[in-house]
N, C-alpha and C positions, 0 to 999 in steps of 0.2 A: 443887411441880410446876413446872420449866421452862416456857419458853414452847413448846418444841418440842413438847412432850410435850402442853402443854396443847391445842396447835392439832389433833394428832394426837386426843383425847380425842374420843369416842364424844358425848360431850355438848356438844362446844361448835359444833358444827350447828344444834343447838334451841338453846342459847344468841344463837346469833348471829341466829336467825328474829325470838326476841323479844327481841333488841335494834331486829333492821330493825324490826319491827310497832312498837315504842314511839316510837322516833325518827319515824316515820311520821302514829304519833299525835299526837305531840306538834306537828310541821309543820303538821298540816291543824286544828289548835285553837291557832296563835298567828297574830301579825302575817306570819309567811313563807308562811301557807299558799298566796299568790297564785304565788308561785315553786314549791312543791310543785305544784300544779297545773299551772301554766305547762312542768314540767319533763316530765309524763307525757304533757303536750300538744302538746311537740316533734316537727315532722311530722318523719318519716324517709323518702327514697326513696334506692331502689335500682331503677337501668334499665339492661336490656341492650340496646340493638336499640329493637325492638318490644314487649320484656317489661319490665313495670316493675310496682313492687311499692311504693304509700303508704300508712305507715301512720302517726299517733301513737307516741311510743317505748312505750306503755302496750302498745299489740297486740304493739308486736314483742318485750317483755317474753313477753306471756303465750302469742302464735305462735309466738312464735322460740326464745328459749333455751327456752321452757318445754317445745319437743319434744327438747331435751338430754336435759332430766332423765327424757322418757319412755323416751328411748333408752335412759338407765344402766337403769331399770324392765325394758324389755325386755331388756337385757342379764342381771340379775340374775335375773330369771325363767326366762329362758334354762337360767343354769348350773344355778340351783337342782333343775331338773325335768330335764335332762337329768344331772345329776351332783352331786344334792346333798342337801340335808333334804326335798326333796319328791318327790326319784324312785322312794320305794315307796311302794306303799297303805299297811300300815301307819303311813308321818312322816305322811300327808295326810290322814288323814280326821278328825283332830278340827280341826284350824285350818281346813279345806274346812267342815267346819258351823258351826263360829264365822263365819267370815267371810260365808255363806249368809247366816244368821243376821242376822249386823250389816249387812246391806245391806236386810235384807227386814223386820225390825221398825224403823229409823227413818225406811223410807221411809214405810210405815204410818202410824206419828203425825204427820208433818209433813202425810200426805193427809185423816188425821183432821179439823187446822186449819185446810186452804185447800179443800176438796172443793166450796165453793164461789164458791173467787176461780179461773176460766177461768185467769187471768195467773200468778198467785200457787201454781198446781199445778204449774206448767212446773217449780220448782226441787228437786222429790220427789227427787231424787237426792244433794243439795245432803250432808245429814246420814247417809250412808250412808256416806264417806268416814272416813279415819285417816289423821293425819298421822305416818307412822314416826320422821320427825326427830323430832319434838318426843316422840313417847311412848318410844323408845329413848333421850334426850335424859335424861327423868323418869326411867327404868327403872337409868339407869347410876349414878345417884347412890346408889342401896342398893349397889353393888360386888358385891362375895361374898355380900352376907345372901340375894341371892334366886338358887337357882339356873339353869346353863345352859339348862336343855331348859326354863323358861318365856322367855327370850328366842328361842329359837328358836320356840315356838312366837306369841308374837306380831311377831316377822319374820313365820314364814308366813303368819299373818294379815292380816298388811300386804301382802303377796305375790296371796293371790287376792283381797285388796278392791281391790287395784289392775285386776286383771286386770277384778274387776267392771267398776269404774270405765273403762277401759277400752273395755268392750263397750257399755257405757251412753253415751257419747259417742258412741262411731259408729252406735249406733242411732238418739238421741232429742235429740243437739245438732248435729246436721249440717244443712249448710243445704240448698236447691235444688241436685242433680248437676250437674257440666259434662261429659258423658261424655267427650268430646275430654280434656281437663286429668286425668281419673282414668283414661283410655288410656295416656296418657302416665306418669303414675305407676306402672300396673301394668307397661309395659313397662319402666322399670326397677326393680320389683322381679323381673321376670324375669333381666336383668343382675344382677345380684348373687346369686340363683340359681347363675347360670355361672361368675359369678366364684367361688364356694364351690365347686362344681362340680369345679372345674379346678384348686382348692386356690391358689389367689393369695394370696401370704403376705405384702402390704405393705397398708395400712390405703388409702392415697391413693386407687385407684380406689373402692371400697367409698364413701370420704369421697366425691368428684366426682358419682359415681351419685347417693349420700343425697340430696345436695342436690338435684338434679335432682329426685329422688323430693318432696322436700319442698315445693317451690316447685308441684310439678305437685298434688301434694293439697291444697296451700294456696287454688289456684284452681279446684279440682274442688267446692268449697261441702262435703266431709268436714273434720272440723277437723284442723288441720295438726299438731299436738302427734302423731298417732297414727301419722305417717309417723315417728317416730321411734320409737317400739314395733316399727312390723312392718320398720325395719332391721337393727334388733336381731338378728334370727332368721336372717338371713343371715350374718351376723359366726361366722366359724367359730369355735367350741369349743375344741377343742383345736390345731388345725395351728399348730404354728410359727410366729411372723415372723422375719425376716431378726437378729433378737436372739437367737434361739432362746428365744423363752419363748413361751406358747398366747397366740393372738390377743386371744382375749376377754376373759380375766382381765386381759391387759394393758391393753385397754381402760376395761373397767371399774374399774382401779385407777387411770389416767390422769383420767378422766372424773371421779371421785367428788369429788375436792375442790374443782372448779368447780364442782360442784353443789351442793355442802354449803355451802362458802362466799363462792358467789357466785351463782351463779342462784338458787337457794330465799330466801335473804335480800334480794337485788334484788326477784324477785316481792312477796315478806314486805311489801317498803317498798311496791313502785308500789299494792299495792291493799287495806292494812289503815290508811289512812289515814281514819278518819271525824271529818266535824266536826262533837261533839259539842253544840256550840250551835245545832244545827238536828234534834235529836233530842226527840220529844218523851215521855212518858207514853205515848201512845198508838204510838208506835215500838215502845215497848220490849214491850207487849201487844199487838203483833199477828200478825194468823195466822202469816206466814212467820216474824218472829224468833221467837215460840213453836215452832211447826213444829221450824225446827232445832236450837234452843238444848237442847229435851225430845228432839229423837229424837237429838242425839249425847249424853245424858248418861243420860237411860233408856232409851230404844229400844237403844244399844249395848250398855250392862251387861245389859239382860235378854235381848234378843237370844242374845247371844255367851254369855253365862254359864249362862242356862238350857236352851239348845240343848245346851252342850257337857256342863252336870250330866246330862240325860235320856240322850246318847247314851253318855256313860261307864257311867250307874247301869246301862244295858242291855246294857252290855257290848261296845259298837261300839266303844270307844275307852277307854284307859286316861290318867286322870291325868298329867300331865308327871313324870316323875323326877325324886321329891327335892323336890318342891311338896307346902304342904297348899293347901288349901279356900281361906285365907284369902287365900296370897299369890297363886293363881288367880285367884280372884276381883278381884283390884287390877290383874293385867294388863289382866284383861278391861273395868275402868275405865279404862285408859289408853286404850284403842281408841276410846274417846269423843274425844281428843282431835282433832279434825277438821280443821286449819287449813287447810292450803297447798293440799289439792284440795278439800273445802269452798269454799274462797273461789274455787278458779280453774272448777268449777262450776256456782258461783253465777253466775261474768261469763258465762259461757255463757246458764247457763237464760234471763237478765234483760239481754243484752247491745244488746236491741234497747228495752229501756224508761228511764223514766226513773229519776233517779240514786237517788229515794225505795228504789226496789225492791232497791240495792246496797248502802245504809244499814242497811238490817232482814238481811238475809243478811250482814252483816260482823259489824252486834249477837250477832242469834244463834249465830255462830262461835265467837265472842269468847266469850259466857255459856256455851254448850255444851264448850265446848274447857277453860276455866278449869276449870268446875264437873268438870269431868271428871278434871281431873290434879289438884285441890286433894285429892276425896275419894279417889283412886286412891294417893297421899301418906299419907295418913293413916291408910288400910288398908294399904297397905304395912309402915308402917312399924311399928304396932301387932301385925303378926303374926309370928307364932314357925315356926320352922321344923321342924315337926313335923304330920302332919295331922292334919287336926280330922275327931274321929268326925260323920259326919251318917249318921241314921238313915235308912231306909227309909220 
């Protein structure tokens, strides 16, 4: 395989995550970790006027590009539901209860092991998450053995745990409203409205607007990433731009490889960094890294797997085509793998505590995410392409 071919490659997105996450590790456990730090600790401003915006390059990482990649989110969700694997009832209802599913049993076990840490329950969301890079990343390396409709069906899986995730931020990680700053925000997403409205077929206003939009929800105390979701939804469909090709797809095909290879593995680096010489025994057993470690590696497989057995055996939902039992079951292991919204989160849940609290949320990412694609590998790889009888 070329290089062109390789960069082009479905899997070298999750390749390049865990390379940033290892290089990352590697920095904050040697002699450079004072410059890893030093480097996420570069204050950044941007001032217009009166409006000025300081952050650490770490925030503008996880506020800034990181509402890109909710945009591409929103974007792809977009097409999927108006024109794609999820626009009839029958593509949605078995990945709509898998994804149910995987949000609602690992939030469970995590509440099981902190129900009584006040602090340590704010991150119940943390393990509910799937990181699509990396479990398409695993998924591509069987090729042909495993067939298409289980990758689509754990896309849309990733599709509404997103949408979860999502909703779960703008409920339960937003800070104190600025009603003034989310005025402002709503009033441009009213412009862009218009601008769809009135079929504007050049990206540049849409861009100008966004920003506006994003900068005004950045300082309304709702977190900023999600202004790039609800741009999304105005990015028209199908219309034209001045290339003659539909806006959105063009976008979306624009957008994707700065995400793939450049924002997710920048995030990857600024915050999979732990240094492991201040981890102790007592880290690696406690509530929260238990919490998430167990709800993305069991809460997801039982979750997803036996939600989706019950609803099939009853006839609500038919088996993927051309999947047995086994290779099912191994996707619904990769869903375990949690990282990139896992960890971004976690900075949420824990953003106002100290660093201990981002230590055990990085552990358990790390145990839960491995444990999850190690054994998701190994069932894979072990199964035949034929279904497996299971009895009633």
């Amino acid at each position: 395989m070329n290089l062109t071919k390789l960069i082009h490659h479905e899997s070298f997105g999750g390749a390049l995550l865990v390379a940033a996450a290892l290089v990352a590790m590697v920095l904050a456990n040697s002699p450079a970790s004072v410059f890893y730090v030093g480097f996420l600790d570069v204050p950044v401003e941007v001032a217009f006027g009166s409006l000025e915006i300081a952050k650490p390059l770490l925030l503008w990482v996880n506020d800034g590009l990181m509402a890109l990649f909710f945009l591409l989110i929103g974007l792809e969700i977009k097409r999927e539901v108006l024109d794609g694997n999820l626009s009839s009832k029958e593509q949605i209802i078995l990945p709509a209860i898998g994804a149910v599913a995987g949000i609602v049993f690992p939030a469970l076990i995590y509440v099981f092991f902190t129900i009584d840490d006040p602090i340590g329950i704010r991150g119940w969301a943390i393990p509910s998450a799937t990181d699509i890079a990396f479990a398409i990343g695993v998924f591509t390396l069987f090729g042909t053995r495993l067939p298409l409709s289980l990758k689509l069906f754990l896309l849309s899986v990733a599709i509404f745990d997103d949408i979860g995730a999502i909703v779960i931020i703008a409920l339960f990680y937003s800070a104190e409203l600025s009603t003034a700053s989310l005025m402002v925000g709503i009033a441009g997403l009213v412009i862009l409205f218009l601008l769809n409205r009135f079929k504007v077929n050049t990206l540049s206003p849409y861009a100008v607007v966004g920003m506006i939009v994003w900068v005004a929800v950045l300082k309304s105390g709702v977190h900023a990433t999600l202004a790039g979701f609800a741009i999304a939804w105005f990015i028209p469909l199908k219309l034209k731009n001045q290339n003659g090709k539909p806006m959105l797809p063009e976008l979306e095909h624009a957008l994707h490889p700065w995400i793939a290879f450049f924002v997710l593995p920048l995030f990857a680096f600024a915050n999979a960094g732990i240094d492991l010489g201040n981890i102790g025994v007592g880290d690696l057993f406690s509530p929260i890294t238990l919490g998430i470690a167990l709800g993305l590696f069991v809460g997801k497989q039982i979750g997803i797997f036996g939600m989706c057995y019950l609803a099939i055996k009853l006839n609500l939902a038919k088996l993927p085509e051309g999947a047995s039992w086994p290779q099912f079951y191994g996707v619904c292991l990769l869903c375990g793998i949690g990282f990139t919204m896992s960890l971004f989160i976690g900075t949420l849940a824990f953003e106002d505590q100290e660093l201990a609290y981002q230590t055990t949320v990085k552990l358990g990412v790390m145990i839960g995410s491995i444990a999850s694609a190690l054994l998701a590998v190994t069932v894979l790889n072990a199964s035949k392409n034929k279904p497996l009888v299971v009895t009633d």
